[in-house]
C-alpha positions in Angstrom: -25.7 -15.5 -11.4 -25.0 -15.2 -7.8 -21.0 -15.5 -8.3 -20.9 -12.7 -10.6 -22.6 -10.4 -8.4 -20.3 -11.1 -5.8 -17.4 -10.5 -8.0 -18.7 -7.7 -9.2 -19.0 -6.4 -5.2 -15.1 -7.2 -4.7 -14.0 -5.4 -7.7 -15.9 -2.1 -6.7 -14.6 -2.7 -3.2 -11.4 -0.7 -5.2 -10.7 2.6 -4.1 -12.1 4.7 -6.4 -10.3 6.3 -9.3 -6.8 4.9 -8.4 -4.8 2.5 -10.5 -3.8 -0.6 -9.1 -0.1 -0.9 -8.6 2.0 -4.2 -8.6 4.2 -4.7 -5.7 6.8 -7.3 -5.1 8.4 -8.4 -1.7 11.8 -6.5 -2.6 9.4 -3.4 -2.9 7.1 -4.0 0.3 10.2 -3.6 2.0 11.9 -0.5 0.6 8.7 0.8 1.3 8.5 0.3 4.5 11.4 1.1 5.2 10.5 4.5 3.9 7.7 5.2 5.7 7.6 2.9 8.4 6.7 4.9 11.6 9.0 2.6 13.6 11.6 3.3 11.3 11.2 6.8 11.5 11.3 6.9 15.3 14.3 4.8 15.4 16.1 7.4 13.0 15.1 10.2 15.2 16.6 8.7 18.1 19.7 7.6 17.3 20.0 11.4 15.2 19.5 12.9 19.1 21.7 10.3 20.1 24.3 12.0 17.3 24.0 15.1 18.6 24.4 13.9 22.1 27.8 12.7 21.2 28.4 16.5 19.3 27.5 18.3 22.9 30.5 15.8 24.6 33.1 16.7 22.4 31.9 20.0 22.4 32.4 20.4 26.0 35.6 19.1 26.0 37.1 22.2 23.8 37.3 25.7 25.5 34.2 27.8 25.2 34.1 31.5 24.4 31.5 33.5 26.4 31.3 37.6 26.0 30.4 38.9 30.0 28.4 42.3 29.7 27.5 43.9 33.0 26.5 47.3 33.9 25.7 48.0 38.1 24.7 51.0 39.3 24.8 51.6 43.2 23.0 54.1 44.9 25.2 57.4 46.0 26.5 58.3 49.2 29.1 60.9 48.4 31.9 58.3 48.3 33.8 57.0 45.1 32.7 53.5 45.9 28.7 54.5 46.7 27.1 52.8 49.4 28.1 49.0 48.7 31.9 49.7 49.9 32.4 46.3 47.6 31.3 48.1 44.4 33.7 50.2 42.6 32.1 53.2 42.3 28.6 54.2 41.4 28.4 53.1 37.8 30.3 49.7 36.9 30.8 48.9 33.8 31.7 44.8 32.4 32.6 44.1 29.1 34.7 41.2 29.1 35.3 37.9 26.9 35.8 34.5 29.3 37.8 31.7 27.4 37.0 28.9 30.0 38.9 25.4 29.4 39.2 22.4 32.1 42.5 21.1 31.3 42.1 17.4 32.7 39.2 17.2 29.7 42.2 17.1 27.1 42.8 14.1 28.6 40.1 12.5 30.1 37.8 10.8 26.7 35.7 8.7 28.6 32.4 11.1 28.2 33.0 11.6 24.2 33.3 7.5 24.2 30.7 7.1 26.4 28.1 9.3 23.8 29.4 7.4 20.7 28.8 4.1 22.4 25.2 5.6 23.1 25.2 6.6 19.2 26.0 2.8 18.3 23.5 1.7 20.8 20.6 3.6 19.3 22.1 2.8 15.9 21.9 -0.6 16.8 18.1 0.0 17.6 17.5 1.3 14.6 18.6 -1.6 13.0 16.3 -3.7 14.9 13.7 -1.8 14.9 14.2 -2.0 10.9 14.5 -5.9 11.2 11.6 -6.4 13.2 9.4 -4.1 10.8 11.0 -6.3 8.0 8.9 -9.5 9.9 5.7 -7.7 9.8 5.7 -6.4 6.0 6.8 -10.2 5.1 3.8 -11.8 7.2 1.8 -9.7 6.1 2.5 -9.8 2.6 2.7 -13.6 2.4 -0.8 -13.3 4.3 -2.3 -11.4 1.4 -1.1 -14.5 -1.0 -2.8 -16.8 1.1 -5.9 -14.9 1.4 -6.3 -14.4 -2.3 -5.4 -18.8 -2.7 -8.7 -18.9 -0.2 -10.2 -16.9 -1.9 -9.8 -18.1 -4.9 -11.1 -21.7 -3.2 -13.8 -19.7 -1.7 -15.0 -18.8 -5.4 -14.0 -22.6 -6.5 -16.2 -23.9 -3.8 -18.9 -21.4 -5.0 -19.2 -22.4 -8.3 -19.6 -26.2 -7.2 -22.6 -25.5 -4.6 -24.4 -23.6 -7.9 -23.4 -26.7 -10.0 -24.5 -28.6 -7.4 -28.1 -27.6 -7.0 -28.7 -27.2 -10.6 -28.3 -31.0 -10.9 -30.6 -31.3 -7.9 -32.9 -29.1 -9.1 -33.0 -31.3 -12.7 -33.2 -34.7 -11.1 -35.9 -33.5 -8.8 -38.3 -32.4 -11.8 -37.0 -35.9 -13.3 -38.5 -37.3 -10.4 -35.1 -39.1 -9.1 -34.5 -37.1 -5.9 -37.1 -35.7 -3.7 -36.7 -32.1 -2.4 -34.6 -32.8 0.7 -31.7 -33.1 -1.9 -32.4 -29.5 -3.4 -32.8 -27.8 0.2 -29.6 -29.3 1.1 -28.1 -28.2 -2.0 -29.6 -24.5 -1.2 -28.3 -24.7 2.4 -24.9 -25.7 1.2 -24.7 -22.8 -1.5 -26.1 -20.1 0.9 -23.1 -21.2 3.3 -21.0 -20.8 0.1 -22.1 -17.1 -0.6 -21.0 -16.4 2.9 -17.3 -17.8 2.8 -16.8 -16.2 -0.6 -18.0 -12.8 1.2 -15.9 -13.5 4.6 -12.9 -14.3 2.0 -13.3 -11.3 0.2 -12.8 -9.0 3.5 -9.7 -11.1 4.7 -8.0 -9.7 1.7 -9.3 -7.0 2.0 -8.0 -6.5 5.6 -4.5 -7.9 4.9 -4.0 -5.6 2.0 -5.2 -2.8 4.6 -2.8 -4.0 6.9 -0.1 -4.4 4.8 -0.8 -0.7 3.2 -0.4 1.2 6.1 3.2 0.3 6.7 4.2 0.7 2.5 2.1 3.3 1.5 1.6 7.4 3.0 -2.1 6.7 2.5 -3.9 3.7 1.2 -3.8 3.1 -2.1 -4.7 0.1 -4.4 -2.1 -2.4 -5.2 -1.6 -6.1 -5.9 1.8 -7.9 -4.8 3.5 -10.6 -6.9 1.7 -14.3 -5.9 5.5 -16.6 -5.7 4.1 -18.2 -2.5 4.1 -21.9 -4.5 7.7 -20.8 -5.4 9.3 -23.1 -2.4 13.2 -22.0 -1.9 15.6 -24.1 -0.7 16.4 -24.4 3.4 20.0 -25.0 3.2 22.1 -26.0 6.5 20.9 -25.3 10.1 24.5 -24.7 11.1 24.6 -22.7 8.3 21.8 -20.9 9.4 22.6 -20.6 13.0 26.4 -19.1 12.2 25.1 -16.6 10.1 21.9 -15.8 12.9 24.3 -15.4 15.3 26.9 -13.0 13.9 23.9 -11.0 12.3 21.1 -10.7 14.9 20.1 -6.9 15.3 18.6 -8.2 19.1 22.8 -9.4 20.0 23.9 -6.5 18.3 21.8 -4.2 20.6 22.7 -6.1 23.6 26.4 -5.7 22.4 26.6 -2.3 22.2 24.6 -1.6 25.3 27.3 -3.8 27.3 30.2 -1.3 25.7 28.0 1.5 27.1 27.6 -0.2 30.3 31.5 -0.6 30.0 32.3 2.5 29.2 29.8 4.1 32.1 32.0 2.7 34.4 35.1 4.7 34.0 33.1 7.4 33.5 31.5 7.1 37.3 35.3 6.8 38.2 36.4 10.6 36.6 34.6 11.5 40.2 37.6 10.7 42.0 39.7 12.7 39.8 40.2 16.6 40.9 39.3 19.2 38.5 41.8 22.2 36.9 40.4 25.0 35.0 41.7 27.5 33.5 39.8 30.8 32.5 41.6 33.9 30.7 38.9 37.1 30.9 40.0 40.3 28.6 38.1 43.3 28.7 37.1 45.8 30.8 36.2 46.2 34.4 35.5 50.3 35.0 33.5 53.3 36.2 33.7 54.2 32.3 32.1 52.4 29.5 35.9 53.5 28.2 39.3 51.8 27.2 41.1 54.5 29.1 39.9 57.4 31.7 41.7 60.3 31.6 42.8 62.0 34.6 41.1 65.5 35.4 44.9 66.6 37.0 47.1 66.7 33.4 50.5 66.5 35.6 50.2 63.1 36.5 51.8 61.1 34.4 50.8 58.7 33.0 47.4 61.2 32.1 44.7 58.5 32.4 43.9 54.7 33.8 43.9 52.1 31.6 40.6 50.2 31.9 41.4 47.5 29.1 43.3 44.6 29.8 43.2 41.0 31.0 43.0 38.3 33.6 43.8 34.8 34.2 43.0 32.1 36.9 43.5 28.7 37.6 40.6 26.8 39.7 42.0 23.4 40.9 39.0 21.3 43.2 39.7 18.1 44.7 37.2 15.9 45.9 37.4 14.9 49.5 34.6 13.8 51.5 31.1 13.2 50.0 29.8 10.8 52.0 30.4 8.2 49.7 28.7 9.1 46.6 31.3 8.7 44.3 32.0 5.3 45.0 28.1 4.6 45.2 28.0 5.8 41.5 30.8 3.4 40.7 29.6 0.5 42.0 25.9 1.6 40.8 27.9 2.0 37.0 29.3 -1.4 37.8 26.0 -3.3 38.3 24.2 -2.3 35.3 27.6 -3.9 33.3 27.0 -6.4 34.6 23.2 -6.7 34.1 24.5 -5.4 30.9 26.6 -8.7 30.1 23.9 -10.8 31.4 21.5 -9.4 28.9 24.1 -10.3 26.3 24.2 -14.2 27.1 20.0 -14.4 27.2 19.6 -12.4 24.1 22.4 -14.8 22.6 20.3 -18.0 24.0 17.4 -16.4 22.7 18.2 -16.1 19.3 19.9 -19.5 19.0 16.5 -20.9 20.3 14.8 -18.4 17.5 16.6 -19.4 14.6 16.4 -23.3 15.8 12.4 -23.3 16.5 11.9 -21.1 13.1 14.2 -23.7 11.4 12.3 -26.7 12.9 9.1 -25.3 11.8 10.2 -24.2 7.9 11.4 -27.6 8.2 8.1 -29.3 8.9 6.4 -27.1 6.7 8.1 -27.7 4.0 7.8 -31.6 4.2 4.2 -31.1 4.7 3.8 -29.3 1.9 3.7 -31.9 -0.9 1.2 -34.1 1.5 -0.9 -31.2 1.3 -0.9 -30.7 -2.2 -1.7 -34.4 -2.7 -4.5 -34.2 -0.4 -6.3 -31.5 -3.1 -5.8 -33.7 -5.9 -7.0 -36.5 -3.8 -10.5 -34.7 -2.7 -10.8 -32.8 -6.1 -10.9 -36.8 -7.4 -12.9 -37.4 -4.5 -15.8 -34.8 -5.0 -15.6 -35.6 -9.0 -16.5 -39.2 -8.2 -19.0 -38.6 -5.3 -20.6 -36.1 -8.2 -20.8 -39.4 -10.5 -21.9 -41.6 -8.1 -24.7 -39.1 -7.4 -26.3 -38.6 -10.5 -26.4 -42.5 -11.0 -28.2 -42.6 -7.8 -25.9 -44.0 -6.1 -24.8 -41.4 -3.6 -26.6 -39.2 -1.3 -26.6 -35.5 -0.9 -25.3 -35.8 2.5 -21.8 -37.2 0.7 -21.7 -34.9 -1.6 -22.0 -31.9 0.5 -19.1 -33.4 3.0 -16.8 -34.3 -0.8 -17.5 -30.2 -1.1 -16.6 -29.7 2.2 -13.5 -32.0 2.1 -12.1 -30.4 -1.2 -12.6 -27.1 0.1 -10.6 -27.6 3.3 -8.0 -28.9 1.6 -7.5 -26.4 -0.8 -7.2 -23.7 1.6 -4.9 -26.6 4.1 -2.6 -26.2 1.0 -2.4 -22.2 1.4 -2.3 -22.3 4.8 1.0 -24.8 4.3 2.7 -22.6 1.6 2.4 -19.5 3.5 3.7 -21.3 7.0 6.3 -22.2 5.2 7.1 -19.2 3.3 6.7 -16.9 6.5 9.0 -19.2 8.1 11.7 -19.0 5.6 11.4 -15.1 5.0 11.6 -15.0 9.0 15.0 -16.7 8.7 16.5 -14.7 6.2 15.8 -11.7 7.9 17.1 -13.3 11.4 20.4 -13.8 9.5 20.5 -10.2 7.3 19.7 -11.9 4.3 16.9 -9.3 3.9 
């Protein structure tokens, strides 16, 4: 038969020589979480972000720097050569700067400003996981209604070969002429072609759907609860727990605190600096702690070249043309593009959850009308059948009772996974997922 060869075309469609592994929603997504891409980028920029924040405190401690230094000066038959700055023809450096700026131990506006960066790309991360969430679970749903058309596609199959063989018996009977059987061919040819098209839409959502779960493709199947219909519940409900949850206010939230935070920041450039740098070491002709003296009677007998140093650097701003307060008020507008960002995101996802509830809503009440409609043209075509073979119905209304049941049928899956995308989309708006 026809059919079977087809079947047997989508089962070697299979990757070769791998098993077939069952996958559930609850798995889709810890997959994909895993090796997501946009996951993975996400990770990677809030870890910089991280080590951002590390380099700000860092900066704020003293620092430790060893100083090595040899010049040589060309000789002129003085002790200092002929740079009169230079000490002497061979200088020798070897000193250890402990550098601190004292105002830092004070000022924590840069280390606060990095972790509020750090929760902003955190923030991200979790967004970027949410909205990879709403991919894997359209995707996944797709896949169930794909295989429900498909499964139609094979249904409707197996009616256009039923349907000519009873053409093709009352034709030799003599009780339909041969416009019934071509019509009956026509019909199954265009049969053979959805059943192939509906193959390769599964086909193509598994694809889709493996490349965000799996390293490389692999074969799988997922668990088919798309007829399993779980309650709405409240749209206040809903909308409270949207709001306080949603990854998209949670980014804009934190990027206001940044924007915040930025501000103060821009204001540290009115401030004066004080630093304070201790250097021990030494600073000599010798590469030496001490240099003796070639006349013995001096006392004491030699210079000592180790020792130490400290200075205090204190700079306070006083005309730069206005740059520091251009930086302030540049600091202040992007908080305030900041806090406007907040209010749309927050008007966005309260129009979100209420157009994703509204259709869930309508889905789900349209659900049972479309399950009705398949029993009603499954009755339909059964009758149309009957009222064939007793001559009392064309070809014509059989083909369109085919048609009719077969467009139902995949109606139905079409309503099941609306809904079900719908409701998965809500869960994961309100961090159910």
């Amino acid at each position: 038969m026809i059919l079977d060869s087809l079947l047997l075309f989508a089962v070697t469609a299979q990757l070769p020589g791998q098993q077939s592994v069952t996958i559930t929603l609850k798995d889709a997504l810890a997959r994909a979480e895993e090796y997501g891409g946009q996951i993975q980028a996400a990770n990677i920029a809030a870890r910089l972000a991280q080590e951002d924040r590390k380099q700000a405190v860092a900066a704020s401690l003293p620092s430790l720097t060893a100083f090595n230094q040899y010049i040589y000066t060309q000789g002129n038959g003085t002790p200092s050569g002929v740079f009169v700055a230079n000490d002497g023809v061979h200088v020798y450096n070897e000193q250890l700067q402990a550098h601190e700026e004292m105002l830092a131990l004070a000022r924590r506006g840069e280390i606060r400003l990095a972790r509020a960066a750090e929760a902003v790309q955190k923030a991200r991360t979790d967004l970027a996981r949410r909205g990879l969430k709403a991919v894997v679970i359209q995707n996944y749903y797709s896949i169930a209604a794909t295989e429900e058309k498909f499964g139609s596609a094979r249904k409707s199959l197996t009616e256009a070969e039923q349907f000519l063989d009873i053409t093709q018996k009352q034709e030799k009977g003599g009780e339909v002429s041969h416009a019934d059987v071509i019509k009956a061919q026509l019909q199954l040819q265009q049969r053979q072609r959805d059943f192939q098209e509906a193959q390769l839409a599964v086909d193509k959502a598994k694809t889709a759907l493996a490349v965000l779960i799996f390293p490389r493709l692999e074969n799988f199947e997922i668990v088919d609860d798309l007829e399993q219909l779980p309650a709405l519940g409240s749209f206040n409900e809903i909308a409270a727990q949207g709001t306080a949850n949603s990854a998209d206010v949670g980014v804009a939230a934190a990027a206001l605190n940044q924007a915040a935070l930025a501000v103060n920041v821009a204001r540290y450039g009115y401030l004066p600096s004080l630093g304070l740098d201790v250097f021990y070491g030494l600073d000599a002709n010798q590469l030496a702690a001490r240099t003796n003296y070639a006349d013995a009677t001096l006392i004491p007998a030699y210079r000592q070249n180790l020792g130490y140093v400290a200075q205090a650097t204190l700079n306070v701003p006083v005309w730069n043309w206005g740059a520091i307060h251009s930086k302030v008020k540049q600091a202040s507008l992007r908080e305030e593009q900041a806090r406007l960002d907040l209010t749309l995101t927050q008007r966005q996802v309260q129009a979100s959850l209420a157009n994703l509830y509204e259709e869930a809503n309508i889905a789900f009440t349209q659900v049972e009308s479309l399950k009705s409609s398949v029993s009603l043209a499954a009755e339909s075509l059964r009758l149309t059948l009957l009222r064939y073979t007793a001559g009392e119905a064309t070809a014509l209304e059989v083909v369109d009772a085919q048609t009719t049941a077969s467009q139902a049928r995949n109606g139905y899956s079409d309503g099941l996974l609306r809904y079900r995308a719908a409701y998965a989309n809500l869960q994961n708006l309100t961090g159910n997922f």
